[in-house]
C-alpha positions in Angstrom: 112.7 112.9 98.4 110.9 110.3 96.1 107.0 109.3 97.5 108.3 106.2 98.2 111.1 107.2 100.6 108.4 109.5 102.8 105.7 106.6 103.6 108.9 104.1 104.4 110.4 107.1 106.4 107.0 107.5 108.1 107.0 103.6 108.4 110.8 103.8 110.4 108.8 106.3 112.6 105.8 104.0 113.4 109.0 101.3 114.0 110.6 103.2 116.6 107.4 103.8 118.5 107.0 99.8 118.3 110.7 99.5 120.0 109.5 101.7 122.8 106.4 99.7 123.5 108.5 96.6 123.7 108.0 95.3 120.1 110.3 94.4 117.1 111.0 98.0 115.3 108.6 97.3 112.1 106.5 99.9 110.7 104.1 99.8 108.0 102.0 102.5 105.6 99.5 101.1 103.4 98.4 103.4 100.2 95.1 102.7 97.9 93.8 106.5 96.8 92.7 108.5 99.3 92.9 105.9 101.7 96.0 106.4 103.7 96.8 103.5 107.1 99.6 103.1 109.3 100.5 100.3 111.7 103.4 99.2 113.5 104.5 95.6 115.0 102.2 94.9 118.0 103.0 91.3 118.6 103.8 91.6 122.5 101.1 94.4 122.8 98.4 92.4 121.5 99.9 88.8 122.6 99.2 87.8 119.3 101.2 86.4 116.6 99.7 87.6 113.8 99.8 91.1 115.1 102.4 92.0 112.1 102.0 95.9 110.7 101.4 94.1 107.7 98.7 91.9 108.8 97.3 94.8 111.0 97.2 97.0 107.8 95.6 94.5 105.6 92.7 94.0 107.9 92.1 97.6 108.5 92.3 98.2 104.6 90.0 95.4 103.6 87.5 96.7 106.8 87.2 100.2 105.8 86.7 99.2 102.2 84.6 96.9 102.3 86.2 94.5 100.0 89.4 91.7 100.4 90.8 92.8 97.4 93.4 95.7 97.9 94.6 95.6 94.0 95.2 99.0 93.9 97.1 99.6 97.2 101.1 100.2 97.8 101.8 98.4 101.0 105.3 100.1 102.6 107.3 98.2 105.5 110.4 98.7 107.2 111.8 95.0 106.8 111.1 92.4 104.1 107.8 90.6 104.8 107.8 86.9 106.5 105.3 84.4 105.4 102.4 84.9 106.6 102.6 88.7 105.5 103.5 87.7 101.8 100.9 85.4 101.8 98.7 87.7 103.5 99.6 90.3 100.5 99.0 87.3 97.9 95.3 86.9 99.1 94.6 90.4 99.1 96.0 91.0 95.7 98.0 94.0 96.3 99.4 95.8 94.0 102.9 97.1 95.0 105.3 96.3 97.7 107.6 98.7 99.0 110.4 97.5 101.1 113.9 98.5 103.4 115.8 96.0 105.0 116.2 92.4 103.7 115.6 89.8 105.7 117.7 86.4 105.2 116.5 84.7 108.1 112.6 84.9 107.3 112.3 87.1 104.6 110.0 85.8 101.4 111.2 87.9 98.9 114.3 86.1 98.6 116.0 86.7 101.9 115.0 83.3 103.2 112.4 82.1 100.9 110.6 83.4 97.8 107.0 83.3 97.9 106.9 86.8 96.3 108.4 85.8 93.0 106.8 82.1 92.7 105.5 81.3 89.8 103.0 79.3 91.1 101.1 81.7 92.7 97.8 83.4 92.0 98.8 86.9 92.3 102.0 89.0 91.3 103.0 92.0 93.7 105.3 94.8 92.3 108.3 94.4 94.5 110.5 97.2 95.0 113.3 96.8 97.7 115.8 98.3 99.6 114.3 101.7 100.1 116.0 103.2 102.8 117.9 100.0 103.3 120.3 101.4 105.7 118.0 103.4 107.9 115.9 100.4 108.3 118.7 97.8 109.0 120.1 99.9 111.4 117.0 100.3 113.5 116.6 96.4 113.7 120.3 96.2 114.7 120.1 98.4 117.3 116.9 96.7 118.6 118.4 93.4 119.0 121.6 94.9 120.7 119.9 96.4 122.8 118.3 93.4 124.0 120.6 91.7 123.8 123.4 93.9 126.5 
């Protein structure tokens, strides 16, 4: 098993524990040396919008290191990132982006838009996609479904 297939299978384990608190499956591991965070989706925990595992993650990271700029961390999710998150990543110069399922409703690494790749911006993030693609669509499908019944 590759280094990036363990954080994104810890990441669809910090998912599921966000399904059974009532929030959208997405987990998220962020990597910068030594330094090691995991977050999940807490939207509906927090009542917050902005309560993405990205967003969570990038906070944390940039708290305990004292600096916004993240350039040398590997940011792992369980779904392509929206908007916010991408842009979140942009600001905080990360390095690498490590991601499962695509996203073509709200994705911005091409699924929906494609802030990731823009030319225009600041910052270029290492994009590498469709890590345990499968495992990680599956989880969001059930999700829904099961909401959904």
């Amino acid at each position: 098993m590759s280094e990036d297939e363990a954080y994104l299978r810890r990441a669809l384990e910090l998912a599921d524990m966000a399904a059974v608190a009532g929030d959208v499956p997405i987990g998220a591991v962020l990597v910068s040396g030594d330094l090691v965070l995991e977050a999940k989706n807490e939207k509906e925990l927090r009542a917050d919008a902005t309560a993405h595992a990205e967003m969570l993650l990038l906070r944390e990271a940039s708290q305990r290191s004292g600096v916004w700029r993240l350039s040398e961390a590997t940011l792992y999710v369980t779904k392509e990132p929206c908007l916010m998150c991408a842009g979140a990543m942009i600001a905080a110069r990360i390095k690498r982006l490590v991601y499962g399922a695509c996203d073509p409703k709200g994705g911005a690494d091409g699924g929906a838009f494609d802030v990731l790749r823009c030319a225009k911006t600041n910052h270029r993030i290492e994009v590498t996609s469709g890590v345990l693609e499968r495992q990680a669509a599956a989880q969001l499908q059930r999700f829904f479904r099961e909401r959904r019944v």
